[in-house]
C-alpha positions as CSV (number, residue, x, y, z in Angstrom):
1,X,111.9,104.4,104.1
2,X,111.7,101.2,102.0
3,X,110.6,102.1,98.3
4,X,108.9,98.7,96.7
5,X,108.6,98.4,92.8
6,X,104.7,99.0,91.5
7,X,104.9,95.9,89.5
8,X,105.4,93.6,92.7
9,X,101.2,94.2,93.5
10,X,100.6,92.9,89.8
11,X,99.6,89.8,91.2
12,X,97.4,91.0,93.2
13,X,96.0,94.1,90.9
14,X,95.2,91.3,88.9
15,X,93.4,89.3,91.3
16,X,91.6,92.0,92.9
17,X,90.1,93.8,89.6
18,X,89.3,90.0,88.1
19,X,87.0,89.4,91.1
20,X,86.8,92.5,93.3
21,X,86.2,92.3,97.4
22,X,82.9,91.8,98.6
23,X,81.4,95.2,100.6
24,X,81.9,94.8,103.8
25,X,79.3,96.2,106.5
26,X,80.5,95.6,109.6
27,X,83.5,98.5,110.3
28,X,81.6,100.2,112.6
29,X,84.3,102.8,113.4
30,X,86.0,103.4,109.4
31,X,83.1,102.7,107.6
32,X,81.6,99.8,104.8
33,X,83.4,99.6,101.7
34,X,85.5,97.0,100.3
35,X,87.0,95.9,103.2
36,X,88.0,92.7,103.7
37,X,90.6,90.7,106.3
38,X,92.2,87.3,105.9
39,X,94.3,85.3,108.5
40,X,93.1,85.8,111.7
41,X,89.7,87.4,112.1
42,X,87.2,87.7,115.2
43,X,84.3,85.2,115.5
44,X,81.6,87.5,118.1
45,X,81.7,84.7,120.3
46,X,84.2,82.5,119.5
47,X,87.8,82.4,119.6
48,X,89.5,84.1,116.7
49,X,89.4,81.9,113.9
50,X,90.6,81.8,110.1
51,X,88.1,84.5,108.3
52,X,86.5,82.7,105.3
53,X,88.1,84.8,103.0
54,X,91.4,82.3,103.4
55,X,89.2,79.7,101.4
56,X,87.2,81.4,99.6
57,X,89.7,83.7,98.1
58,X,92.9,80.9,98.2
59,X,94.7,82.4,95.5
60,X,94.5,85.6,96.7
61,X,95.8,84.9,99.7
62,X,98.2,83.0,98.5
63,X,99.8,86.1,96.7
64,X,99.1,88.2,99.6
65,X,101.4,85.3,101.7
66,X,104.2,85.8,99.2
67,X,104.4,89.6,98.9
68,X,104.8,89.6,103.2
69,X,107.4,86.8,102.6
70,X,109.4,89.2,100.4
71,X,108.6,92.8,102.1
72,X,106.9,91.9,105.3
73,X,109.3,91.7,109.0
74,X,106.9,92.3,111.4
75,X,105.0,89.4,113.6
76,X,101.7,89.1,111.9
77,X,98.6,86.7,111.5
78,X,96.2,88.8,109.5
79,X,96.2,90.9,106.7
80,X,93.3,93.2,105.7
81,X,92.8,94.2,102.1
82,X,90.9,97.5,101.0
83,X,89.9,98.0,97.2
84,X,88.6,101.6,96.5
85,X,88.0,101.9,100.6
86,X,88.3,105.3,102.1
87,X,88.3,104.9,105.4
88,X,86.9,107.5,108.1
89,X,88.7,108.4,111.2
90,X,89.4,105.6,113.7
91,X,91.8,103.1,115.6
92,X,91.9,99.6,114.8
93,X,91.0,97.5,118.0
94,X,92.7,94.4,118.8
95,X,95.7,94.8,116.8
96,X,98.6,93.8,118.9
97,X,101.9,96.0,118.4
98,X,102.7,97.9,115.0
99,X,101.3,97.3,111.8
100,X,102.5,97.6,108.2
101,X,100.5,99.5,105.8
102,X,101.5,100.2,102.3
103,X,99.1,101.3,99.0
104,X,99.1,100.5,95.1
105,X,97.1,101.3,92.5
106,X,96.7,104.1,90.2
107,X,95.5,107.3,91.9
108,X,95.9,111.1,93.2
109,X,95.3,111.9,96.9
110,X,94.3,108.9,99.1
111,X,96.8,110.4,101.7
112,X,97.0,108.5,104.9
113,X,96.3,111.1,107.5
114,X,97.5,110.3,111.6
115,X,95.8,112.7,113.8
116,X,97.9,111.8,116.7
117,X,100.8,111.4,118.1
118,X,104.8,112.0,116.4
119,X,103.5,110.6,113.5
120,X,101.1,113.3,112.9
121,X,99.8,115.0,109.3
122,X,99.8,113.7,105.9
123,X,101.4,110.7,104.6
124,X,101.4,109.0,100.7
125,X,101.7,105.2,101.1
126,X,101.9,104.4,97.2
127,X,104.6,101.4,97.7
128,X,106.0,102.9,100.7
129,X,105.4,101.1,103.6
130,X,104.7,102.9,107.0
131,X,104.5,100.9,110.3
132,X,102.8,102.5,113.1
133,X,100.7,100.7,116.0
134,X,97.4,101.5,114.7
135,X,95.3,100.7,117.4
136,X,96.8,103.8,119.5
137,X,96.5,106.5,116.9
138,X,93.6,108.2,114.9
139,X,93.9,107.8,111.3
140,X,91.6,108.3,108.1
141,X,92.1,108.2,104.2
142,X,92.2,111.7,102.4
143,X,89.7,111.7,99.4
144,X,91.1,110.0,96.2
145,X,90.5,109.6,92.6
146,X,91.9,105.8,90.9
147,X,91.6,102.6,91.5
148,X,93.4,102.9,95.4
149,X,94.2,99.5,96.7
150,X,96.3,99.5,99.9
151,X,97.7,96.2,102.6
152,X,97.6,96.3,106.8
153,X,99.3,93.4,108.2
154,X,98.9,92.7,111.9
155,X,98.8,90.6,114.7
156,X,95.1,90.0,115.4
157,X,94.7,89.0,119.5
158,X,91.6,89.4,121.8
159,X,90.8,88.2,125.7
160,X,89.3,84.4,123.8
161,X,92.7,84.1,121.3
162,X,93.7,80.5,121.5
163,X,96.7,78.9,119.7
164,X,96.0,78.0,116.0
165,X,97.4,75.7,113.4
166,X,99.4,76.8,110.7
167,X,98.1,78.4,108.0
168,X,98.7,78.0,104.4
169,X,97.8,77.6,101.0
170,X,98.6,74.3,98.4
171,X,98.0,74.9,94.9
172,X,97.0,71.6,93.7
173,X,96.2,71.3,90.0
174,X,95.5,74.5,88.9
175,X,93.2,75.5,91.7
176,X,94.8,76.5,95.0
177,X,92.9,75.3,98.6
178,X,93.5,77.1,101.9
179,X,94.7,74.7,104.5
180,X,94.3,74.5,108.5
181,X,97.2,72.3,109.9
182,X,96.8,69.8,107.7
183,X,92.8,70.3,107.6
184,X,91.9,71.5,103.8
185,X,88.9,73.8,104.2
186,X,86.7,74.2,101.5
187,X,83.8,76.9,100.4
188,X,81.4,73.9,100.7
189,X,82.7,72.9,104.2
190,X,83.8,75.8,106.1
191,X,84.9,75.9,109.5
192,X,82.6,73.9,112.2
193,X,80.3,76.0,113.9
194,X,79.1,75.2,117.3
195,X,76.1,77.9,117.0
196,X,75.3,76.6,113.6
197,X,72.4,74.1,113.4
198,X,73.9,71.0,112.3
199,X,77.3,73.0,111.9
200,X,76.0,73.5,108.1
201,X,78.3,76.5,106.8
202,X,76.3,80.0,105.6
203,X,75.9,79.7,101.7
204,X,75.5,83.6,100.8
205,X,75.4,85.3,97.6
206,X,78.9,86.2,96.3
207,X,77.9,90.0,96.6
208,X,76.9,89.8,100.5
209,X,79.5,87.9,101.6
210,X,81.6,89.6,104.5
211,X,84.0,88.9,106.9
212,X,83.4,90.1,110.4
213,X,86.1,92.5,111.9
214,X,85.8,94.4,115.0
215,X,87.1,98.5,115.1
């Protein structure tokens, strides 16, 4: 099983406890908590669609895009992020093949537990990765005590999924954008909306933004 050093999450330890995720309240099946999912992300009744966190968190992402450059070998278009997020007992819907899921931090317990299948019983994640196809199996956190952050990257693919442009992030400055294709979405712009009166984006308070994922 691949090992991977602590101190290549410091990036994103930094990151995260500078400006932690937003709570998010729409896991139906694991539970709210600070949940959040960039890449690839469902739209209700859209097409998938870049989640908002890709610009509103560029940097983050942008360290979240290096770390899979370095560690990461499976197909993937989203990557979900969980700070302090204890997950109940569920399987993650529309995931498309395995997934990669690894945890940092500084904590006791947090086990991973799979209730299913030959990967059954407990399992500690702390920097090493386990891929599994998520979306067939059962799995849940274990109680834990820390700061527990962990990474699930996936290939995100409904019924509606279209072909996107390329995503990626250009640090210009010393600010960093997220780009579509060669579209540079901003936090002022957003993506066009075609259910959104005069496609004007949703201004929310930092504390209540979310990004919408489906489980």
């Amino acid at each position: 099983m691949l090992h991977i050093d602590h101190s290549e999450f410091a990036d994103i330890i930094a990151e995260l406890k500078a400006r932690p995720l937003q709570v998010n309240e729409y896991r139906n099946k694991a539970g709210s908590g600070r949940s959040q999912t960039f890449g690839v992300v469902g739209r209700r009744c859209l097409p998938p669609d870049a989640s908002r966190m890709n610009w509103l968190r560029p940097k983050l992402y942008q360290h979240l895009l290096e770390f899979a450059e370095k560690y990461v070998a499976i197909p993937f278009n989203s990557i979900t992020v969980n700070q302090n997020y204890r997950a109940d007992k569920h399987r993650d819907k529309n995931n498309k093949g395995v997934s990669l899921l690894v945890g940092f931090g500084s904590y006791t317990g947090g086990d991973l537990v799979i209730h299913e299948g030959d990967l059954s019983g407990n399992h500690s994640i702390w920097c090493n990765p386990i891929i599994a196809d998520f979306s067939k199996i059962y799995h849940s956190v274990e109680p834990f005590e820390g700061d527990r952050y962990s990474l699930v990257f996936y290939q995100y693919e409904t019924s509606r999924s279209v072909p996107l442009p390329p995503f990626s992030v250009k640090k210009e400055g010393d600010k960093y954008y997220f780009y579509r294709g060669d579209e540079k979405i901003l936090r002022t712009t957003g993506l066009p909306h075609p259910l959104r009166k005069n496609n004007k984006p949703m201004i929310l308070k930092e504390d209540k933004e979310v990004t919408v994922t489906f489980e």
